[in-house]
SELO-980220 format. One line per field, with one value per residue (C-alpha): x, y, z. Coordinates in Angstrom, 2 decimals. Each point is the difference from the previous one (the first is absolute). Example, Ala and Ser with C-alpha at 12.3 -4.5 7.8 and 13.67 -1.06 7.14 Angstrom:
# SELO-980220
px: [12.30|1.37]
py: [-4.50|3.44]
pz: [7.80|-0.66]
END
This chain:
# SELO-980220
px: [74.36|1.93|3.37|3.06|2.92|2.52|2.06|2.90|-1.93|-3.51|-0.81|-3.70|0.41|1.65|0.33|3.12|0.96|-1.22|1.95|3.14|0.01|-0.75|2.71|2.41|-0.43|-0.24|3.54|0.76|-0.78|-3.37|-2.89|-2.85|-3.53|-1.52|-4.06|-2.24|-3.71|0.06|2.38|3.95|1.15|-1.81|-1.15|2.57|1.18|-3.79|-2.55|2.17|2.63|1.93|-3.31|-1.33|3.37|-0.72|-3.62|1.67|2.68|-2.62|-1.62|3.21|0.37|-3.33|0.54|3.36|-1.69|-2.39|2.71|1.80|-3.14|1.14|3.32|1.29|-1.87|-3.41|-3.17|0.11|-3.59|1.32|1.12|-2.48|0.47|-1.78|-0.77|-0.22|3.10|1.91|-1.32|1.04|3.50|-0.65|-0.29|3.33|1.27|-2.38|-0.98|3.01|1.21|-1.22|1.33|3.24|-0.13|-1.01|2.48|2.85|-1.20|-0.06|3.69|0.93|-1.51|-2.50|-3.47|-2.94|-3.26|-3.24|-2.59|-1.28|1.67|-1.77|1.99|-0.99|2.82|2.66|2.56|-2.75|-2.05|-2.98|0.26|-2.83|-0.10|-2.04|1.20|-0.76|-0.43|-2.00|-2.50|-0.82|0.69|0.84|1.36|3.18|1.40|3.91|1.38|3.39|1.96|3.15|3.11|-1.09|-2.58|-0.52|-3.10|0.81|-4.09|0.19|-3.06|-3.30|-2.55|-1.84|-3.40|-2.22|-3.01|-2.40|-3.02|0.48|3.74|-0.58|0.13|3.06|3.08|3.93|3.39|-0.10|-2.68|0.76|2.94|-1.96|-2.11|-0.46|-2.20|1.16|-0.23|-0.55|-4.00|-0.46|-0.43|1.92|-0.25|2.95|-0.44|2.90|2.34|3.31|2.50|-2.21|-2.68|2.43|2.05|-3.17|-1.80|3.42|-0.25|-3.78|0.27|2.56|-2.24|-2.36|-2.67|-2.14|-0.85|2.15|-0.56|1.90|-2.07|2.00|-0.88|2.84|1.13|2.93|0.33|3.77|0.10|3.67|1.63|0.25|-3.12|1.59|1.10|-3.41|-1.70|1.87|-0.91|-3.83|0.17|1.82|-2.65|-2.80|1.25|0.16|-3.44|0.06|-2.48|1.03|-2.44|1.46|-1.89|-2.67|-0.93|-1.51|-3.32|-1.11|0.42|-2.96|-0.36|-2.70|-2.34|-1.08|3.46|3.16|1.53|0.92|-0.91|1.98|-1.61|2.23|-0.15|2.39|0.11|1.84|-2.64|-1.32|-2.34|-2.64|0.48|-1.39|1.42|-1.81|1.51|1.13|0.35|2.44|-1.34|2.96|1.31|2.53|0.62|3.50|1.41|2.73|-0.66|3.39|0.99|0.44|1.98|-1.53|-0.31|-3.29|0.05|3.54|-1.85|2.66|-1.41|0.68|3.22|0.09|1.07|-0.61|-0.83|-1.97|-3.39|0.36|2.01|3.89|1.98|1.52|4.13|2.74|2.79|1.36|-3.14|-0.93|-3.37|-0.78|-1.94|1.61|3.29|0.48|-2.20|1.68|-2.15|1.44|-1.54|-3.63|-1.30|2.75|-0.78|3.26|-0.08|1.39|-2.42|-2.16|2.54|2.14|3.64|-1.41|-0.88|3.15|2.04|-2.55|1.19|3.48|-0.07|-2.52|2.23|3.15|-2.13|-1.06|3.89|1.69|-2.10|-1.73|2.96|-1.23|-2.48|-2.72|1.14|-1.94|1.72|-0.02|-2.76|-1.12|-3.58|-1.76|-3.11|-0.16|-2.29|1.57|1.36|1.23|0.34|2.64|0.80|3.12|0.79|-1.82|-2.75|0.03|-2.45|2.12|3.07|-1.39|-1.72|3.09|1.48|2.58|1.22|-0.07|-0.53|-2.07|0.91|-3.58|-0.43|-2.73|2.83|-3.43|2.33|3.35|1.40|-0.49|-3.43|-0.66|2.03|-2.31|-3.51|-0.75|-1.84|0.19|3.09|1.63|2.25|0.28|3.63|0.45|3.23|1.42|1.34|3.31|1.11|-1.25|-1.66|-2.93|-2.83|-2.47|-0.75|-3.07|-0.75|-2.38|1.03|1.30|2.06|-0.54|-0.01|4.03|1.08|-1.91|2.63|3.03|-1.49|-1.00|3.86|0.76|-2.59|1.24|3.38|-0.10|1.15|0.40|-0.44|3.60|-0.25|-2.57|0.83|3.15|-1.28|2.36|-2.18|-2.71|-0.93|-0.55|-2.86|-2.32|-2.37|2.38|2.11|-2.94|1.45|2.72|-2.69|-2.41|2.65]
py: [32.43|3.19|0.10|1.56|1.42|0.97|3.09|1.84|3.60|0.25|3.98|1.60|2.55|0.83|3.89|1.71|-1.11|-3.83|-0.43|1.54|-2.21|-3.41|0.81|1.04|-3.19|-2.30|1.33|-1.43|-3.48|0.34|-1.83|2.81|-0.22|3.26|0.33|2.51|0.18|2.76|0.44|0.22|3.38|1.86|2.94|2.61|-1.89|-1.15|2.59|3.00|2.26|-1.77|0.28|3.37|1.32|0.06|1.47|2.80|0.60|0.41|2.32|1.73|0.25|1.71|2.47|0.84|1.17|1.84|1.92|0.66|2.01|3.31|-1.04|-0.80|-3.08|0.17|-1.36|-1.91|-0.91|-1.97|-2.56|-2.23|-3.68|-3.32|-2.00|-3.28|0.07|1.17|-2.95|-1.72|1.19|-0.57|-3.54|-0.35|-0.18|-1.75|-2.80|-1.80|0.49|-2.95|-3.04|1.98|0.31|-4.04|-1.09|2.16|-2.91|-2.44|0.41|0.72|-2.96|1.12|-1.76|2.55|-1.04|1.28|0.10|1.57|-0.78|-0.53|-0.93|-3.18|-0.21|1.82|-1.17|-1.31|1.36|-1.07|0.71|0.24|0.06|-0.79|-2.63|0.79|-3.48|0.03|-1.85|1.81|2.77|-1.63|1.43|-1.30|-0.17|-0.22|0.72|1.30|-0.03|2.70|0.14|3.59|2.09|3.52|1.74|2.99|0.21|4.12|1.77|0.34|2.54|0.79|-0.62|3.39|-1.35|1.70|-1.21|0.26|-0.83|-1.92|2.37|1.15|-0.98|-0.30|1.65|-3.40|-0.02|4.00|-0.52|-3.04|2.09|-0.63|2.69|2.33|2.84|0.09|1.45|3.20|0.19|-2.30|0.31|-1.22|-1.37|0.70|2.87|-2.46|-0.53|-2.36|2.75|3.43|-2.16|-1.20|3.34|1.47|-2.54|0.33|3.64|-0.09|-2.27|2.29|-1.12|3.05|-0.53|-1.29|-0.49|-1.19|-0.42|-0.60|-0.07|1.55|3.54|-0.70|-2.25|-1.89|0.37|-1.50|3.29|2.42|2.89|2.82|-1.50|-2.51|3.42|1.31|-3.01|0.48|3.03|-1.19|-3.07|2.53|2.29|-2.86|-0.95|-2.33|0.47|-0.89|-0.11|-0.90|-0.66|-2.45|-3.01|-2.62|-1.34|-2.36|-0.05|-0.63|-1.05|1.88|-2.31|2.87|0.51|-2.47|3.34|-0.40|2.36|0.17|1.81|0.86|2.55|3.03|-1.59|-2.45|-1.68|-3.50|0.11|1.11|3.06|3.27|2.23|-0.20|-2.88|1.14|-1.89|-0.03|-1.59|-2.17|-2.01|-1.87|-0.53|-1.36|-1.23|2.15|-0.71|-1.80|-3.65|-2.57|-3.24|-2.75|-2.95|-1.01|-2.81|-1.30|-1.04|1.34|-1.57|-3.43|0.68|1.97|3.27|3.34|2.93|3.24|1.27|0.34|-3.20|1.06|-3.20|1.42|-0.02|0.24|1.91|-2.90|-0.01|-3.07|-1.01|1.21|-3.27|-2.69|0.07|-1.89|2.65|3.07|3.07|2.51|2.81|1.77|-2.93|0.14|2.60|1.09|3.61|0.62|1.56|-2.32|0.99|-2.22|0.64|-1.13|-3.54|-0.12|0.90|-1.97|-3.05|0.43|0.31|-3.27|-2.24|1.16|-0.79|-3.34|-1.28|1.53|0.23|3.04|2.32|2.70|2.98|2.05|3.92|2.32|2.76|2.09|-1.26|2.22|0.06|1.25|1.02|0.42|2.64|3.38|0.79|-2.45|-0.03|-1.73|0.18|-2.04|-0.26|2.27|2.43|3.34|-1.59|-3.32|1.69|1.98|-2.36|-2.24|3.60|0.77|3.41|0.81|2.91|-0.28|1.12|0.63|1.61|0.48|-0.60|0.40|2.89|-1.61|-0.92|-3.82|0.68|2.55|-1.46|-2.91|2.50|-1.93|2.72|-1.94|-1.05|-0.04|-1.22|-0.54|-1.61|-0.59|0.25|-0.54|3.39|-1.96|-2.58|1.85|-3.74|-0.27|-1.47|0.50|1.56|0.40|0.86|1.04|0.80|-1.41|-3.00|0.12|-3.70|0.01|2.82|-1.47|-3.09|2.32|0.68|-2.99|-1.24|2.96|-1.47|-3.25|0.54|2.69|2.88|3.46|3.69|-0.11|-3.22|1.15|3.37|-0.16|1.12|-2.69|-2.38|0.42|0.72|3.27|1.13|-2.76|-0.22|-2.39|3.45|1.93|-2.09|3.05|2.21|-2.09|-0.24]
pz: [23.13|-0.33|-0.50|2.34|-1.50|2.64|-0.76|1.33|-0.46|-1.33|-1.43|-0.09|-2.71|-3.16|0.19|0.68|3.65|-0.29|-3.20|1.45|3.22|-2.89|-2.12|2.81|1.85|-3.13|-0.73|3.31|-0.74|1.93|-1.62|-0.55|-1.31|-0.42|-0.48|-1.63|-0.50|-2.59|-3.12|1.31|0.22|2.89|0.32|-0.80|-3.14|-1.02|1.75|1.48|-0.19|-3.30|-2.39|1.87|-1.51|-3.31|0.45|1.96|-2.78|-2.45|2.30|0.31|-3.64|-0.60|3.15|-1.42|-3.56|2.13|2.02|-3.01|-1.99|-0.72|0.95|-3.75|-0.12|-2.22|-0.41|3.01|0.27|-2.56|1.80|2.36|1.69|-1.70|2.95|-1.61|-2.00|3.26|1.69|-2.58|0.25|3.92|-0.65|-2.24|3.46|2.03|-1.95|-0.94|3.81|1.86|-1.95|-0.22|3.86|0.16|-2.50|2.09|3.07|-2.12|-1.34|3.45|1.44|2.08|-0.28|-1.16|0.98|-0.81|2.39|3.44|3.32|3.11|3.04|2.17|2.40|1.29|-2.62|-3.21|-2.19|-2.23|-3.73|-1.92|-3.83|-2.75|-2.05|-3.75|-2.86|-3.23|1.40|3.31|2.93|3.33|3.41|1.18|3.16|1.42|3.12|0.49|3.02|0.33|2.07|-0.34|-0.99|-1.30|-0.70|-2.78|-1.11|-0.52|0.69|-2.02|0.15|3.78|0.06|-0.14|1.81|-1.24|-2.26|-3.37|0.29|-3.06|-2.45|0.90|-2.34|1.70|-1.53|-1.49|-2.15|-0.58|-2.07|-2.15|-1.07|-3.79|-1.42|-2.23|2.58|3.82|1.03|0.19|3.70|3.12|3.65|2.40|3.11|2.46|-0.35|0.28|-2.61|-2.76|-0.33|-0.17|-2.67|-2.62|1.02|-1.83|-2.65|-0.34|-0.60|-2.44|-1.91|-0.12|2.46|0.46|3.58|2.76|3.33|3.16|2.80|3.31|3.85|1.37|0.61|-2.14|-3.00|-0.24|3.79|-0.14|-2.05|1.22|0.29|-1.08|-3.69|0.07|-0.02|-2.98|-2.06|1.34|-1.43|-3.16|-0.35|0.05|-2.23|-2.99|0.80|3.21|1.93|4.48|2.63|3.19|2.91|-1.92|1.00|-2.81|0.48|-2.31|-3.88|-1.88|-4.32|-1.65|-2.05|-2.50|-1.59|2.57|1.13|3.85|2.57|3.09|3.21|2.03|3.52|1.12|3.49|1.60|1.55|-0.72|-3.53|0.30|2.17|0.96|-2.81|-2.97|-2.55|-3.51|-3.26|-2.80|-3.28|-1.81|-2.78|1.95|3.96|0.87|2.77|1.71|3.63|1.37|-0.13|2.40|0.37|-2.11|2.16|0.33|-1.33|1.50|2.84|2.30|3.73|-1.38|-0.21|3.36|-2.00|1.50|-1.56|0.50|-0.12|-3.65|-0.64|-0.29|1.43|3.33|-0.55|2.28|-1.46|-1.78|-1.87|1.71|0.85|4.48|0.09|-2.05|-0.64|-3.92|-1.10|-1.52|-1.60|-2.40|-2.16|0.51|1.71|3.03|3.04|-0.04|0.15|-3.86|-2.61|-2.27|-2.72|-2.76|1.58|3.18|-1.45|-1.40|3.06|2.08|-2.84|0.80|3.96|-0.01|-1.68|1.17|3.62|-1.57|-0.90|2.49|3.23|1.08|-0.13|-2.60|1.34|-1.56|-0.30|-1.99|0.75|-3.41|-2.07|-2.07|-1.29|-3.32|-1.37|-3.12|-1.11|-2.23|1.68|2.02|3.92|1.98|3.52|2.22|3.19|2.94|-0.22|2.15|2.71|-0.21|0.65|2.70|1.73|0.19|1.62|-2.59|-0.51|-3.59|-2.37|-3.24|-3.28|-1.70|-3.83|-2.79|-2.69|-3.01|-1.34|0.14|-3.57|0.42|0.51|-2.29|-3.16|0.26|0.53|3.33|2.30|3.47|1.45|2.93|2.86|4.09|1.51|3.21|1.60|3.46|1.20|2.23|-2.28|-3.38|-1.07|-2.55|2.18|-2.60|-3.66|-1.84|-3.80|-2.26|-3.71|-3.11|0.55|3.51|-0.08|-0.63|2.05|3.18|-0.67|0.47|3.78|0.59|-0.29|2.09|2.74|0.04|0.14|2.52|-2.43|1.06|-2.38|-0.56|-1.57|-2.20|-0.82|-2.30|-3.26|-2.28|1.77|-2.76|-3.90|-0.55|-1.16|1.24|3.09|1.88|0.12|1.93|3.01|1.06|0.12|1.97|2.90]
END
């Protein structure tokens, strides 16, 4: 007979916003059990944005030698990227990360389990584990009942459906890659953040041929168009190949020699359709094509749990669960209206447990998130976009420059940068700003304050407000 433990909060998920709300409420006095089916750590520390880092610094490293040639700095072909040892140094942080994330439950009293979670009621769920002896591999079974419950799964790869999806690796298995160098050829699918960021990588690796096939009119639809078409052009120019408008038919594996073709057609349609199909002949296919919550196996009607068409848990603005009220969601997994991005989880973390110990008193605003991607350069965008602010009927005027021949940019040998700030013409407020450049990462934090704190130009524009010469000091001249 399995056996029920009763417990005061009962966590699904050991990424950034599950182990937030744990250790919050364990501080409390609440007794928690958190539960994970894969290594502790989730994605950002394990699979994302933490271990993508370091690949991109490297990257950055070799692109800055490159820049510099004829610049003072010599034989710069000199200097090239070992894949293997990088992931080796990737791992350095990756590795030793989940038993230091279960040992900081265990000292804070929280129960770690491993296993998956499946709900059967409103307020229980089913663990199942496998039990590990010397002498044999069993399945094990408990169920777990919770005052409260919150679901903080992340997301996981969409499925492409289309045949031949199998020989398609994830950003996952990207950065394991353990050969000495990456293939000479790789094709993206999706023109989103993961594939603009290891297309950058990939090509300052040294991959001969990249390519980034993507079905819209505009990859990174959520930057804005004007700078997303600099760093088109920018992506091209180092060898990154874009065809927009393509839809992805099926991806087949070549007997003769395990190369990949991908056939793929300029229109929209349904594969097959009337246009003539084309191929592209590959080492390496990876998947690039968007994420989506990762509860499929939560079984989420059992424990008459809402969500979408595409599985996020429907949330009041308590982060509370529409259709069952014990239930709290926080991070990708939560239809919440914030971006599928690591601060979220962690502000998602806080607001949850607050909600949990206090009573639903703590709301969701994500006014002033900035967002990143990290190709060189970088983009970053926060707050509204021109047809945003229009279409919400504000009047504003828009501060738009090609800055490619301003110092910061040229002291550095980047060739494509820019800027776009929006600013309410009555009150003088920031209501959006949008970078791409060196460091564009940082500077877009400087705005993003600005946003959320309702800032206006004259807040902004006082020149002892900022190191001089740096790019955080470009802000003056982008008002």
């Amino acid at each position: 007979m399995d056996k029920t433990t009763m417990y005061d909060l009962v966590v699904i998920g050991t990424g950034t916003a599950g182990t937030t709300i744990a250790l919050n409420c364990r501080s409390k006095g609440l007794k928690v059990a958190i539960i994970d089916s894969m290594p502790f750590g989730g994605t950002c520390a394990l699979r994302g944005c933490e271990p993508k880092k370091v690949l991109v610094e490297a990257a950055k490293t070799i692109d800055s030698n490159k820049k510099h040639e004829n610049k003072g700095i010599c034989v710069t072909d000199r200097v090239y990227m070992k894949w293997d040892e990088l992931i080796r140094f990737k791992k350095s942080f990756t590795e030793p990360f989940p038993k230091e994330r279960e040992d900081s439950y265990i000292n804070a009293g929280i129960i770690p389990v491993h296993g998956k979670a499946k709900f059967i009621d409103k307020d229980t769920v089913k663990l199942e584990y496998m039990k590990t002896d010397k002498k044999n591999t069993n399945s094990h079974n408990d169920i777990l009942k919770g005052k409260h419950i919150v679901i903080a799964t992340g997301a996981k790869p969409m499925n492409l459906n289309v045949p031949g999806s199998e020989n398609v690796i994830t950003s996952d298995q990207f950065m394991d890659i353990k050969n000495h160098q990456l293939p000479e050829s790789i094709v993206f699918i999706g023109g989103g953040y993961i594939s603009f960021e290891f297309a950058h990588i990939a090509a300052r690796s040294g991959v001969k041929k990249i390519t980034i096939l993507h079905r819209g009119k505009q990859p990174l639809n959520h930057f804005d168009s004007d700078l997303v078409n600099q760093l088109i052009q920018k992506s091209r120019d180092i060898g990154i190949d874009i065809l927009l408008e393509t839809n992805v038919g099926r991806i087949d594996k070549l007997v003769s020699d395990g190369k990949l073709v991908v056939n793929y057609s300029t229109s929209l349609e349904s594969y097959p359709s009337d246009n003539p199909s084309s191929t592209l002949k590959t080492d390496m296919v990876v998947h690039g094509a968007g994420r989506i919550p990762n509860v499929e196996e939560l079984d989420l009607k059992a424990g008459g749990i809402e969500y979408t068409p595409t599985g996020g848990i429907k949330v009041n603005e308590y982060l509370q669960s529409i259709s069952n009220p014990i239930v709290y969601a926080a991070g990708d997994v939560a239809a919440s209206g914030g971006a599928p991005l690591t601060p979220v989880a962690s502000y998602d973390g806080n607001i949850v447990s607050h909600n949990i110990l206090n009573g639903n008193t703590s709301k969701s605003n994500y006014n002033g998130l900035p967002s990143v991607v990290f190709t060189i350069p970088p983009i970053a965008s926060v707050g509204l976009n021109e047809k945003e602010a229009t279409k919400q009927g504000l009047q504003f005027r828009t501060n738009y420059k090609d800055t490619s021949s301003w110092y910061s940019s040229r002291r550095v040998g980047e060739t494509h940068s820019g800027f776009k700030v929006l600013i309410e013409k009555e009150s003088d407020r920031i209501l959006g700003a949008h970078i791409l450049g060196p460091h564009a990462e940082e500077v877009i934090n400087i705005f993003s304050i600005a946003i959320r704190l309702g800032l206006t130009v004259k807040d902004l524009n006082d020149p002892i407000l900022y190191t001089y010469p740096t790019n955080s000091s470009d802000v003056i001249y982008m008002l």
